[in-house]
C-alpha positions as CSV (number, residue, x, y, z in Angstrom):
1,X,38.7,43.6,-48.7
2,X,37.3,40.8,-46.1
3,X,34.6,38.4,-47.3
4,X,30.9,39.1,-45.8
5,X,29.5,36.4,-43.4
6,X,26.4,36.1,-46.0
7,X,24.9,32.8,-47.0
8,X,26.1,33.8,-51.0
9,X,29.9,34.1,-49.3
10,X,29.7,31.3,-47.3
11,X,28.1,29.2,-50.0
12,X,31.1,30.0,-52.5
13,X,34.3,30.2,-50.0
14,X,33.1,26.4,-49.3
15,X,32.6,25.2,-52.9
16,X,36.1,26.7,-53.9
17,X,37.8,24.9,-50.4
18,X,35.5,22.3,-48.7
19,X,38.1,20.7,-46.1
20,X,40.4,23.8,-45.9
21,X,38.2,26.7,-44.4
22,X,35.0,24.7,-43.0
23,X,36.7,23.6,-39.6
24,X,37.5,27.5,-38.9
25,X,33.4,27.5,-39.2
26,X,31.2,27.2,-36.1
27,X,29.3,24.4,-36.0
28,X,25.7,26.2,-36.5
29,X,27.1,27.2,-39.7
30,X,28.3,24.0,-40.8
31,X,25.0,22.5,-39.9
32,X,23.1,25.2,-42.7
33,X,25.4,24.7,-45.2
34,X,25.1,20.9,-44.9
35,X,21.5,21.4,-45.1
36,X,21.7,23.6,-48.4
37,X,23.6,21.2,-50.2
38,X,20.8,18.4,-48.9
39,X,18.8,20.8,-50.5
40,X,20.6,21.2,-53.8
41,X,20.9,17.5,-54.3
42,X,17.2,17.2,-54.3
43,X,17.0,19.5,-57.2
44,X,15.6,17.8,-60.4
45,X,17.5,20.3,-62.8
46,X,21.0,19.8,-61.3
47,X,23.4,18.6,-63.4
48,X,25.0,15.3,-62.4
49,X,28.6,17.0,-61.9
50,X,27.5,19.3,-59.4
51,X,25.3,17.1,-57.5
52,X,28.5,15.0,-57.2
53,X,30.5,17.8,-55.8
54,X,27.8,19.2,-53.3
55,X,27.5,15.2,-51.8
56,X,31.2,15.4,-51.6
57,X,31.3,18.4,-49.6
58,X,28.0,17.1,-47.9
59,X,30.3,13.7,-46.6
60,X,33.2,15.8,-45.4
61,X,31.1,18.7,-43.8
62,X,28.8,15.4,-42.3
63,X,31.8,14.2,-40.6
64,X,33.4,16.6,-39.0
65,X,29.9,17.2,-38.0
66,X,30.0,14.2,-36.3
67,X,33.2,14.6,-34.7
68,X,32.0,17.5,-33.0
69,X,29.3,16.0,-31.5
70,X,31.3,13.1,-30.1
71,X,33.6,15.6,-28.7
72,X,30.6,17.1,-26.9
73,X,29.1,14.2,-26.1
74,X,32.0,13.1,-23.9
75,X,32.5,16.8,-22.9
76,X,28.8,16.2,-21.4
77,X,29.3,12.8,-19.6
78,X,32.6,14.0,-17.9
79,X,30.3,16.5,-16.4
80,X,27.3,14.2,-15.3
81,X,29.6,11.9,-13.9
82,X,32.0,14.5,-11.9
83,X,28.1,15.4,-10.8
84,X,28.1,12.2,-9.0
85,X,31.0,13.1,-6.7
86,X,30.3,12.3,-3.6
87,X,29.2,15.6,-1.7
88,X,32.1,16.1,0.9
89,X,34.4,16.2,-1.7
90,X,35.0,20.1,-3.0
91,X,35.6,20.8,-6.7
92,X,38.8,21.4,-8.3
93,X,38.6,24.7,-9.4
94,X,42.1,25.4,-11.2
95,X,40.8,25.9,-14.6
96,X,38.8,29.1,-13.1
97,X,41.3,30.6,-10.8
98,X,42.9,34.0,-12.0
99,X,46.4,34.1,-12.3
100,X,48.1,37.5,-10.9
C-alpha cells in the first residue's frame, strides 16, 4: 500500500532516510520539514540523542535547500539578462517548438 502525503508520513519516511528520499521532495515540502525539526530542537524535554539526529537531518535538508536556491537564482539572472537583448534581435524559441 503507498505512503500518504501527511505531515505524520512525511515526518517518519525522513527520519528513517534523510539524504535518500528528501531530494525526490519539492522544495515547499522540504522547507516545512526543515522548520519542524527547528521546531523540535527548541523543545526543552527532548532528549539529547534525538535533538542530535533532527540537527543532522536539519544540515542536510538546509543544504540542499540551498542548492536549490542557487540553482534558481542563476535560473533568474539568465532571464533578466537575456531581458537586456537588444530589441531587434528575436528570441530563440527551440525549447518551445513542437516536434511533429
Amino acid at each position: 500500500m503507498a505512503k500518504t502525503s501527511t505531515k505524520s508520513g512525511a515526518k517518519a519516511g525522513a527520519q528513517t532516510s534523510p539524504s535518500g528520499g528528501e531530494k525526490k521532495k519539492n522544495f515547499e515540502q522540504r522547507l516545512e520539514r526543515l522548520e519542524q525539526l527547528g521546531e523540535q530542537i527548541r523543545k526543552t524535554d527532548i532528549p539529547l540523542d534525538e535533538a542530535l539526529r533532527a540537527f543532522e537531518e536539519g544540515i542536510k535538508l538546509a543544504k540542499t535547500l540551498e542548492t536549490d536556491l542557487e540553482k534558481i537564482d542563476s535560473r533568474i539572472e539568465i532571464l533578466m539578462n537575456s531581458a537586456e537583448a537588444p530589441l531587434d534581435e528575436s528570441p530563440e524559441l527551440e525549447l518551445f517548438e513542437e516536434e511533429d
